[in-house]
N, C-alpha and C positions, 0 to 999 in steps of 0.2 A: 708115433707122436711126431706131428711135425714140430716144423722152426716156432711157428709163435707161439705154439701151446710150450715149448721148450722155453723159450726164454719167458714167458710169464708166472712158470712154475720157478724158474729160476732167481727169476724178482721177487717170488713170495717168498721161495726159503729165505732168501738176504735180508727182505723187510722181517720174517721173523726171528732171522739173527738176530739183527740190531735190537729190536724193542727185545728181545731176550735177555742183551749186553744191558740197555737199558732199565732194566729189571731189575737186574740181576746187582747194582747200585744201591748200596744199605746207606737212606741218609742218616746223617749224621749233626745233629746242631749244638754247635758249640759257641759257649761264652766267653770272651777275657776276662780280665779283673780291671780293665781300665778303658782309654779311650785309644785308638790306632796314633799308639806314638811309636819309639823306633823298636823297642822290644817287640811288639806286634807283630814284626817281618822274621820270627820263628817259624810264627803262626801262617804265615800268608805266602811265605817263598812257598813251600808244600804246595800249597795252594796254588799258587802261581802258575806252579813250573809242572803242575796236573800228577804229582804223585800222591795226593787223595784218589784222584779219581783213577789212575792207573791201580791201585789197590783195591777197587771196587767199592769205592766209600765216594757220597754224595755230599760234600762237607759244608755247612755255612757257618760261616764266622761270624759272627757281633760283637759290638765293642760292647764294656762293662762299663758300673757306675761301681766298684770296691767292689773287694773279695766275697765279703759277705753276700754282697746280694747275687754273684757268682753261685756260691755257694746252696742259696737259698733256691732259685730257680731250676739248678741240675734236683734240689733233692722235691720238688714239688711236678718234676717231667717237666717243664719247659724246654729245657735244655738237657740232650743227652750225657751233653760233658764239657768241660770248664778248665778256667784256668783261676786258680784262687792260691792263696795264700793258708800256709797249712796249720796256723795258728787259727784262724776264722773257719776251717774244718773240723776243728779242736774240738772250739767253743761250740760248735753246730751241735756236734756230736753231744758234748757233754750237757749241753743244756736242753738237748731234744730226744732221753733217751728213749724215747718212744715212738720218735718218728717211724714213720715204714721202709722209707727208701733214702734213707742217710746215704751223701757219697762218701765213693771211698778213692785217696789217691791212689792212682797207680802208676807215674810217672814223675821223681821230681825233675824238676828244672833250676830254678834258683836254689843251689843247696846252702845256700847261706843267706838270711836274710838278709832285706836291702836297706834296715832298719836302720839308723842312725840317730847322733847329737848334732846339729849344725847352729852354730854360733861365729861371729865376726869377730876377727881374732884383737878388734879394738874393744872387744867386751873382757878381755885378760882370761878368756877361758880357753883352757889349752890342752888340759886334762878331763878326765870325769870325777874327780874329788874337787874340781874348780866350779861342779854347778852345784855343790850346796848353799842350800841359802839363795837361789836362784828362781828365778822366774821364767821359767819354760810355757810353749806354747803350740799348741795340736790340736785338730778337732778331734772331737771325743771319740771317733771310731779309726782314727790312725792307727795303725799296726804297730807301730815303736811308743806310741803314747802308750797303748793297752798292755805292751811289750814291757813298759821301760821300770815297772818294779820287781823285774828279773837282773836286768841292765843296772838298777840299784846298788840289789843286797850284793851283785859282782864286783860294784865298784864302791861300795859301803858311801852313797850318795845319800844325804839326810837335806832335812827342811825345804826340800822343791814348792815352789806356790806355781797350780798349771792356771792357764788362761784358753778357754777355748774360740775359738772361729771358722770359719767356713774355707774349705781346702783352699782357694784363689787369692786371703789374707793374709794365710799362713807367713807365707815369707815374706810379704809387706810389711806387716807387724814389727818384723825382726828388723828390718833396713831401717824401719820408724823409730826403736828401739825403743817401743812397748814391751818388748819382753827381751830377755836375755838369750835365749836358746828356742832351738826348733828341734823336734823328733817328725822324720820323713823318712821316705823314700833317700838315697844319698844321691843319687842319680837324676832322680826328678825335681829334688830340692835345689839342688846345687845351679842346676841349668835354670830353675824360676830365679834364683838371686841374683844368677850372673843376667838375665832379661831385665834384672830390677838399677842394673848399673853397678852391680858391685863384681868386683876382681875376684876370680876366682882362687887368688894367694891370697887375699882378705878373709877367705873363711876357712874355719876349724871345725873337721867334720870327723865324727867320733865314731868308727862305724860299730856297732852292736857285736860281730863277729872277731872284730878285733882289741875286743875288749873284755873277755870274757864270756861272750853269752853266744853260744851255739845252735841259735834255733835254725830250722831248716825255714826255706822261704815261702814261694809260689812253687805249686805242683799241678799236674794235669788231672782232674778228677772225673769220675764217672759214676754213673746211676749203677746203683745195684743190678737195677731190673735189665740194662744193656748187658751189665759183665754176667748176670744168669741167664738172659734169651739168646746174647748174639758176643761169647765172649772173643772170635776171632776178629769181628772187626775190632775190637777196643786194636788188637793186637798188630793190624791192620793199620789202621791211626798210630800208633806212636813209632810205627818203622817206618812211615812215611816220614813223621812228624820230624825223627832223626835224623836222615835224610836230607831233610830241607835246610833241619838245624844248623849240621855242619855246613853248608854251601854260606849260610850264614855268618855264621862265625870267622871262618876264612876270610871274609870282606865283606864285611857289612857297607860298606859303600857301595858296593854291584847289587846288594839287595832290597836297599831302602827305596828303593821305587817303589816295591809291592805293598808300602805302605802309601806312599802318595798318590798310589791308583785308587785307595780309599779314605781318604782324607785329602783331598787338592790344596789346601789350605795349609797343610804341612810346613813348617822351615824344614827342609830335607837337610840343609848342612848340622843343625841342631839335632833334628831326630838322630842323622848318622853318629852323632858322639854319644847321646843316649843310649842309644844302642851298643855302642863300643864299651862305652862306661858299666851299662850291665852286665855284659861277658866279661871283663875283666872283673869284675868286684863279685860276680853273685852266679853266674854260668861256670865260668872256666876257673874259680878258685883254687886254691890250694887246697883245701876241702872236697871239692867234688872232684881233682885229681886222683886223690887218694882213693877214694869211698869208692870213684866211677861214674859216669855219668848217668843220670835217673834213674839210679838208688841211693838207698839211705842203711844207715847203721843202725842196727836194733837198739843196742844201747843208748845213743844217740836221741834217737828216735826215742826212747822212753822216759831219758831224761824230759826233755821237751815236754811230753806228755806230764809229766808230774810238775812243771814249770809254768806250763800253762794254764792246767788246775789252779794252783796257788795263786797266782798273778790276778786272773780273768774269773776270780771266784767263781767256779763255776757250779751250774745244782749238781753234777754227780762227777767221778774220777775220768779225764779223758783213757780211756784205754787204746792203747798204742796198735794193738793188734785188731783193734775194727778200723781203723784210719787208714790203715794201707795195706794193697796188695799189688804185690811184685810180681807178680807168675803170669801175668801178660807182658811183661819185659821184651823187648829183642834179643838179638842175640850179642854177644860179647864185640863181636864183630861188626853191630851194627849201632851199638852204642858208641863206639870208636869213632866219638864225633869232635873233641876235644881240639883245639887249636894248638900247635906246639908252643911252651910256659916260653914267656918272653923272660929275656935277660937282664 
């Protein structure tokens, strides 16, 4: 063999290493539940910083328009896996007992909902026994509106009159002081009010977890048909996803680019506190101290399911045990994403 027949053999092996490597890449498409605000850089550090694709996974991110439609897209194959809310997985589940490819979660994230009451504290509402007889206001597929006669019977809350509008009113409304109260997000609500010119000591925000009502929040969800054809990548995905997590967590100021590289339009000092604000209240809880980071408590977990039922009347009983599987988890070691509990 001479030199050039040597090095030409030598360039094909390498060219069919690579497209091998190339191959060799299971994609992956995943949805949020929202638009790339600062939560989003869970999702995008990973991405960023190439441990998707160091794990052999091909990953595209999209933003979302709500859980639900999250929801609805991973269980129709659009989307192999999602970020939704486990309350609108519930509801999927229980009202679609028929579907073929219901997701199911297998990672939570927010172990505590992000659900809340937000009212101005010149409206004398201070308590949740303070909004009866009250005029709250939500668009009809808010999480804490659909949530909040859980939130009720917890806080024996009577005579509410709701007002519905479109998510961008929501807290207009309130500063207008057409209604008395809001059910949001507390972290998305908070930061639209204080854009709206109001102080953020002028508001009274009740959050859902701290009030009695234990639901779990946003979770990582996956197609049946991936966790039965290709269940190590799911598995593949969310050790990355941890990974990324914590780099996050630790400073979300070092990460929030990875959102402004897909959104340029971004207020970055804004997203950074959104950001902050979710890890502290709904990431890094006392809650998900406890339990662990992307898991959940059975009992916990079942409660919820009978809460949801009730609430979100739903046509059949959410069963607890088709909604999540855990046994694509990492390891104990790599779930050790947790920020150390501030003082």
């Amino acid at each position: 063999m001479n030199k050039r027949h040597f090095i030409q053999i030598t360039a094909a092996l390498a060219a069919a290493s690579a497209f091998g490597s190339a191959q060799a890449q299971t994609a992956v498409k995943f949805q949020l539940d929202w638009r790339f605000e600062g939560p989003a850089a869970l999702f995008l550090q990973p991405a960023a910083k190439g441990y998707f694709k160091a794990a052999g996974l091909d990953v595209i991110i999209d933003s979302g328009n709500g859980s639900g439609g999250t929801v609805t897209r991973v269980a129709s194959g659009t989307y192999d896996m999602g970020f939704a809310d486990m309350a609108a997985l519930m509801e999927f589940h229980a009202n679609n007992p028929d579907a073929p490819n219901k997701p199911v979660a297998v990672m939570m994230v927010y172990n505590n909902t992000p659900a809340a009451v937000l009212a101005l504290k010149k409206s004398g509402i201070t308590k949740p026994a303070d909004l009866s007889g009250k005029k709250l206001g939500a668009p009809v597929f808010d999480a804490g509106r659909k949530g909040f006669p859980i939130f009720q019977k917890a806080n024996a809350v009577s005579n509410v009159a709701w007002t519905s509008m479109d998510p961008p009113l929501r807290e207009t409304m309130l500063v207008r002081g057409d209604i008395d109260a809001i059910t949001g997000f507390s972290f998305t609500s908070l930061l639209n009010l204080e854009a709206r010119g109001v102080k953020a000591e002028d508001v009274v925000i009740l959050p859902y977890a701290d009030h009695g009502v234990k639901l779990y929040g946003n979770a990582i969800i996956a197609s049946p048909k991936l966790i039965k054809e290709n269940p190590a990548a799911i598995k593949a995905f969310l050790t990355a996803f941890a990974k990324g997590a914590k780099e996050v967590m630790a400073s979300p100021a070092d990460t929030i680019g990875t959102v402004k590289a897909r959104d340029g339009i971004i207020n970055v000092a804004l997203e950074t506190r959104r950001l902050q604000l979710a890890v502290d209240s709904v990431v890094a809880s006392p809650d998900a101290r406890k339990e662990g980071f992307g898991q959940v408590n059975p009992g916990r977990l079942s409660l919820m399911a009978s809460q949801v039922s009730d609430a979100y009347g739903t046509k059949t009983r959410v069963d607890p045990k088709a909604v999540w599987n855990g046994s694509l988890l990492p390891s104990a070691a790599e779930l050790n994403v947790l920020p150390p509990a501030k003082k």
